[in-house]
N, C-alpha and C positions, 0 to 999 in steps of 0.2 A: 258414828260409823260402826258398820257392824263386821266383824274377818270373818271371812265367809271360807277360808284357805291359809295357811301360810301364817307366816308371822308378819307382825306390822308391830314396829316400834316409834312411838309420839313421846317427841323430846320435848319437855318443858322447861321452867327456871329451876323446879327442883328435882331434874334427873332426866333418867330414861324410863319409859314404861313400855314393854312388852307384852301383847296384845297377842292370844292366840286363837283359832278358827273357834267361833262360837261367841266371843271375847265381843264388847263392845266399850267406846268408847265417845269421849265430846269433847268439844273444845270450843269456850265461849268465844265470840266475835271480840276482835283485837287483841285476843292471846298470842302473845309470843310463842313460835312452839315451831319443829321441824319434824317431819314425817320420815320414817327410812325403813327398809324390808334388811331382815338381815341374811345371814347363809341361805335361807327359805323366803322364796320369793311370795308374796301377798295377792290377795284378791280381797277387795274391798267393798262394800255397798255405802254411798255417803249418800246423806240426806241436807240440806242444808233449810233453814227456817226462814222467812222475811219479816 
């Protein structure tokens, strides 16, 4: 994922990560993990692979 805006925060087992415009980010297939925008709402570009 790439933030294209905003903050995007990706919760995994070991924590929070904070993600800011420019920032990229991944998350392998069957990872545990919850997505959340905080005070600053996000704008995203996700690409996903087959």
């Amino acid at each position: 994922m790439l933030v294209l805006e905003g903050e995007f925060i990706l919760e995994l087992e070991d924590g929070k990560h904070t993600f800011k415009a420019g920032d990229t980010c991944s998350v392998s297939a069957g990872t545990t993990h919850a997505e959340h925008t905080g005070n600053i709402s996000a704008r995203i570009l996700a690409g996903l692979i087959h």
